[in-house]
Each structure stands twice: as C-alpha cells, then as structure tokens.
C-alpha positions as CSV (number, residue, x, y, z in Angstrom):
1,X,0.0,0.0,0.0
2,X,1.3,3.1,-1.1
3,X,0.9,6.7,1.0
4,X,-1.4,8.2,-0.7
5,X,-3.2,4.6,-0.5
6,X,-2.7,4.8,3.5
7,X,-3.9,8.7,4.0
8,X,-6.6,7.5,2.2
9,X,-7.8,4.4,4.4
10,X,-7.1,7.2,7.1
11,X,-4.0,4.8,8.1
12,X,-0.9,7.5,8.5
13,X,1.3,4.7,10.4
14,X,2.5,7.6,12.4
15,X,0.9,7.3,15.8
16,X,0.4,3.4,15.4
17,X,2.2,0.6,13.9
18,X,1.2,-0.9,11.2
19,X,0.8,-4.7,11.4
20,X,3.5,-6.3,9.4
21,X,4.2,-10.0,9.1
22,X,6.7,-11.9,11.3
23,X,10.2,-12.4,9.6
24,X,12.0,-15.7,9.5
25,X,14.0,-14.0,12.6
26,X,10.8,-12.9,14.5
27,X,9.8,-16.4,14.3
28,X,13.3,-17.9,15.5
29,X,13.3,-15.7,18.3
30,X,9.5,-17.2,19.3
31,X,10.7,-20.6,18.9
32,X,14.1,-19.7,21.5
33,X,11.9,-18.2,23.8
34,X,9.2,-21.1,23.6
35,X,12.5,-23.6,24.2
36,X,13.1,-21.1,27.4
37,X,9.7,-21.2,28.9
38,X,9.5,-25.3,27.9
39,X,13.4,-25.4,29.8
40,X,11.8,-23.7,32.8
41,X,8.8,-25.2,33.1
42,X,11.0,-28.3,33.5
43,X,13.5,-27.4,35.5
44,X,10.2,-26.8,37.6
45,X,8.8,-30.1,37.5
46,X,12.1,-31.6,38.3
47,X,12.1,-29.3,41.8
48,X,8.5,-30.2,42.7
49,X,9.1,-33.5,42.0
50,X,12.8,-33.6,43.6
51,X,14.6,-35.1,40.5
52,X,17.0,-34.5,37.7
53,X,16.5,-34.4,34.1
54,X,17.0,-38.3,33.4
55,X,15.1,-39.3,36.2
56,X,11.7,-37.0,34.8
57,X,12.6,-38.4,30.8
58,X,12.8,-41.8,32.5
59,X,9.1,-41.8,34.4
60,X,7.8,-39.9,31.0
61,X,8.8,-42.9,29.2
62,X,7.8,-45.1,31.1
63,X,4.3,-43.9,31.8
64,X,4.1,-43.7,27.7
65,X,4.7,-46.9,27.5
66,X,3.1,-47.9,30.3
67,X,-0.2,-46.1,28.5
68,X,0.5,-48.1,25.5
69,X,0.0,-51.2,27.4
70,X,4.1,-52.2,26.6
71,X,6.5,-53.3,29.1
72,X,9.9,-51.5,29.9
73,X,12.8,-53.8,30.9
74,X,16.0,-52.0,32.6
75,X,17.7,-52.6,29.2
76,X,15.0,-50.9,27.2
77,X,15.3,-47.8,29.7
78,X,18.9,-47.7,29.1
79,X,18.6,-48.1,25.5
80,X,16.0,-45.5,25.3
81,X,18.0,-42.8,27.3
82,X,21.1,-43.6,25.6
83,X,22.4,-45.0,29.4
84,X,25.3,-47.7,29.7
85,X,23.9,-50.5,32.1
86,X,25.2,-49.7,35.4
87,X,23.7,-45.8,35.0
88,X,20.5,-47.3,34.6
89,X,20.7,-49.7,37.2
90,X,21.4,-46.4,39.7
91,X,18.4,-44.4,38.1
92,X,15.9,-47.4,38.7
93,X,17.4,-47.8,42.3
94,X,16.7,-44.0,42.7
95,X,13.5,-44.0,41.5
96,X,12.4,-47.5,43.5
97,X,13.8,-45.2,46.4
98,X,11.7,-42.1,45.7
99,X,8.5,-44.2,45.3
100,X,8.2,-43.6,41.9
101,X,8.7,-47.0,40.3
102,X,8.8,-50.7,41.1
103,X,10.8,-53.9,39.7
104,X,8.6,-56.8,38.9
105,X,9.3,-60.0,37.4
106,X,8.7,-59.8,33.6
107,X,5.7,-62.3,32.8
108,X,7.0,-64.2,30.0
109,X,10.7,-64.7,30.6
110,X,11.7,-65.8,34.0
111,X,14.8,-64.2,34.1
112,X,14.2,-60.8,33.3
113,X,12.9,-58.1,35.6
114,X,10.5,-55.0,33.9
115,X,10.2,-52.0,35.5
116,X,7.1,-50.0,36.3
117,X,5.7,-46.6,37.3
118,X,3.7,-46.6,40.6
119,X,-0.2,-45.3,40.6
120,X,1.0,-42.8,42.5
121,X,3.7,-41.4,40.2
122,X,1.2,-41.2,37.4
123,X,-1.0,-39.4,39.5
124,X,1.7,-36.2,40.7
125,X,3.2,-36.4,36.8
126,X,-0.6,-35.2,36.3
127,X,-1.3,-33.1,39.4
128,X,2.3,-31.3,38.4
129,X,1.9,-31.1,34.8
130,X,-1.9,-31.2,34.0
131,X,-3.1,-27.6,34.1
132,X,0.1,-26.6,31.8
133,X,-0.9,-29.6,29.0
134,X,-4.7,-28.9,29.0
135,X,-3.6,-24.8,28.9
136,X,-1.4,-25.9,25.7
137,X,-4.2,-28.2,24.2
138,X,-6.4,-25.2,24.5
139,X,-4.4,-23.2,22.3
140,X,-3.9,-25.9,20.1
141,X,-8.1,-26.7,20.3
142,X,-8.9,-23.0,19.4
143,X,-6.8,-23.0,16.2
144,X,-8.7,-23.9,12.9
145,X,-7.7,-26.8,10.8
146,X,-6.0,-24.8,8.4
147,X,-4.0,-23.5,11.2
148,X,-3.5,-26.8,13.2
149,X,-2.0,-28.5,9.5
150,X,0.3,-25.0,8.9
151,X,1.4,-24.8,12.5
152,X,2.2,-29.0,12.2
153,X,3.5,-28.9,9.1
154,X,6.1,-26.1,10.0
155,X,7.7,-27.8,13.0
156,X,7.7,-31.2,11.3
157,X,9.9,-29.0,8.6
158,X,11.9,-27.2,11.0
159,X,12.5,-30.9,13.1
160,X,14.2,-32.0,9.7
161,X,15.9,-28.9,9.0
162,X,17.5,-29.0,12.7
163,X,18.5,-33.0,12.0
164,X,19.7,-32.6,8.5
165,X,22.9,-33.4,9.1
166,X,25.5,-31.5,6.5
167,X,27.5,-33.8,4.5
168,X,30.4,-31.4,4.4
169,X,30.3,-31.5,8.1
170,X,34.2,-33.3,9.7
171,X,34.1,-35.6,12.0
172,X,33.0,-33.1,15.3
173,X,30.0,-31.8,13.6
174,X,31.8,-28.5,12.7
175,X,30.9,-27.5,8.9
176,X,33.8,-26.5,7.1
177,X,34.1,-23.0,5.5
178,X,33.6,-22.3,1.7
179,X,37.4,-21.5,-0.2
C-alpha cells in the first residue's frame, strides 16, 4: 500500500504501527523463547518433584509406555535414554527409592525383571503437569484446521531442517568453510 493509498484508508502509520508480518528471525526468536519457557517449566517439575532431568525423561517414558499397554525392561530404559547399564541400574534404584517405580518379574521370561511406574507417580506427573498440557491443548483446540496443519507442518519442517545433518560436516560436527 502506497501513502497516498494509507492517507486515504485514514491509516498514516504515524501514531500506530502498522501490522507487518513476522520475519524468518521474528519467528526464530518465538521458537528460542518457547524452548526457554519449555526449559523452565522443567527445570520446575524436576524441583517439585525432587529429580533431575533423566530421572523425569525416565518416568515420562515409562508412563508412555506404560499407556500403550508395553513393558519396559532395565535394558530398554537404558537403551532408550542412551544409558550404559550400570547408569540405569542407579536411576531405577533412585526411582524404587523415591517411590516412583517398582521392579517386577517380567511375565514371560523368568529371568528378566520389567520396571514400572507406581499409581501414584502417574497421578503427581498429572497433578504437576496437567493444568500446563490442558492450557497448551487449549491453544492448540482454538486453532482452525487450516491453522493446526500450517502450525504441524512447520515444526515437522523445522525438526528436519534442525537434524539434517551436513554432508560437508568433519568428524566433530563442525561444517567446514567455503574457499
């Protein structure tokens, strides 16, 4: 729109701004400080809940799987969270000693132990984290369709960009500089 267009909308831009459309950077920035709140909001949960970082991506997991009627042995844990044996073996013993799991004996193979989250660890992951995931699924709920498939179709695109992995890059992951 030009300014003679503008004065004529009675639009001048002078005492308010006009609306302009996010650039790539405004959007970056939303996405660093959405990762900040999402880092906090953590870092939260772990201090209600009195546990680190692997121990709260531990019960998460297990809860998931849990839901999905699967069971979790020690070495599936450990596999999932990327944990050599004996790490995992202190995790579980950590989390039988807050209460929030318990070893049982897997029911198909005799020698093998599966571990489970207790009722009561499902119930304060929910009492700590409900009202923030029913806030977010109400954002999510109030979007159109068109909306929900842009907004999913964007961070499926920006999940691949962020694990495209350059081919150029040496051996540390540092991409080397054009001649």
């Amino acid at each position: 729109m030009t300014q003679v267009e503008r004065r004529e909308h009675g639009s001048s831009g002078y005492w308010y701004p006009e609306h302009r459309r996010p650039t790539s950077v405004d959007v970056l920035n939303l996405l660093r400080r959405y990762r900040a709140a999402e880092a906090q909001m953590r870092a939260r949960t772990r201090s209600s809940m009195g546990m680190g970082e692997t121990d709260l991506l531990a019960l998460r997991l297990l809860l998931q799987a849990q839901r999905r009627g699967e069971l979790v042995r020690q070495r599936d844990l450990a596999s999932a969270l990327g944990l050599a044996s004996p790490s995992v073996t202190a995790l579980v013993d950590r989390l039988m000693k807050s209460g929030h799991v318990r070893r049982e004996p897997h029911p198909d193979d005799r020698r093998a132990t599966i571990v489970v989250p207790t009722t009561d660890t499902d119930s304060e992951v929910r009492a700590t984290l409900g009202a923030m995931h029913r806030r977010m699924i109400e954002v999510i709920d109030a979007m159109d369709d068109a909306q929900t498939d842009a907004v999913a179709s964007f961070l499926e695109r920006m999940v691949a960009a962020v694990e495209h992995i350059d081919e150029h890059a040496d051996a540390h992951g540092d991409a080397h500089a054009a001649p």
